[in-house]
N, C-alpha and C positions, 0 to 999 in steps of 0.2 A: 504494500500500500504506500501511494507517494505522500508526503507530508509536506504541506509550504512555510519556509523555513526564512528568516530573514541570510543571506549570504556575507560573511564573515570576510571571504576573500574578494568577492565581485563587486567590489559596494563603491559608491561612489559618497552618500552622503547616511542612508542608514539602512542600505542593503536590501530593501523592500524588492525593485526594479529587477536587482541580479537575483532574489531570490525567486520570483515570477518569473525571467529567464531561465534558470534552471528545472522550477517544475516545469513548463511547456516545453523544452528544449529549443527557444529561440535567445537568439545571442540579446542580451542585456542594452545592450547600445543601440539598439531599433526599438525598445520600450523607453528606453530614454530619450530617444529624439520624438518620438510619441507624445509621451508625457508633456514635454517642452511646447510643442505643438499644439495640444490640446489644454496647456495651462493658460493663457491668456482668453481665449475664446467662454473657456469654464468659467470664467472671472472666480478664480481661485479655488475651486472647487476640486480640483483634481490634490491640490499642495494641501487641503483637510485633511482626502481621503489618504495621502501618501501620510501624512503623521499620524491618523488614528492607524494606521497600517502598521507605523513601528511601534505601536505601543503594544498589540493585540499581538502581531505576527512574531513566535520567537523567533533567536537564534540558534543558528545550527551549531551544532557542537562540530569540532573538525578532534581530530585523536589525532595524535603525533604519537 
């Protein structure tokens, strides 16, 4: 079962984006320029959902 996980190595500002690139298997930086794209038109709406995103969405644990 896949679980969505905030991404620890992918991140840009709180891994939401590279974490939703990993579950779907699309590269992170075409959700990001998405995102970007869709944050002005949303008038901010999209920049709530990304923070209420880090708050709920863990992170992933990486093992070394």
């Amino acid at each position: 079962m896949k679980k969505l996980y905030r991404s620890t190595s992918n991140r840009m500002v709180g891994g939401v984006l590279g974490g939703i690139g990993a579950y779907f298997n699309v590269d992170a930086t075409i959700l990001r320029l998405a995102f970007i794209l869709l944050l002005i038109p949303s008038f901010m709406t999209f920049a709530v959902a990304y923070l209420i995103a880090m708050i709920i969405v863990p992170k992933d644990v990486e093992i070394y």
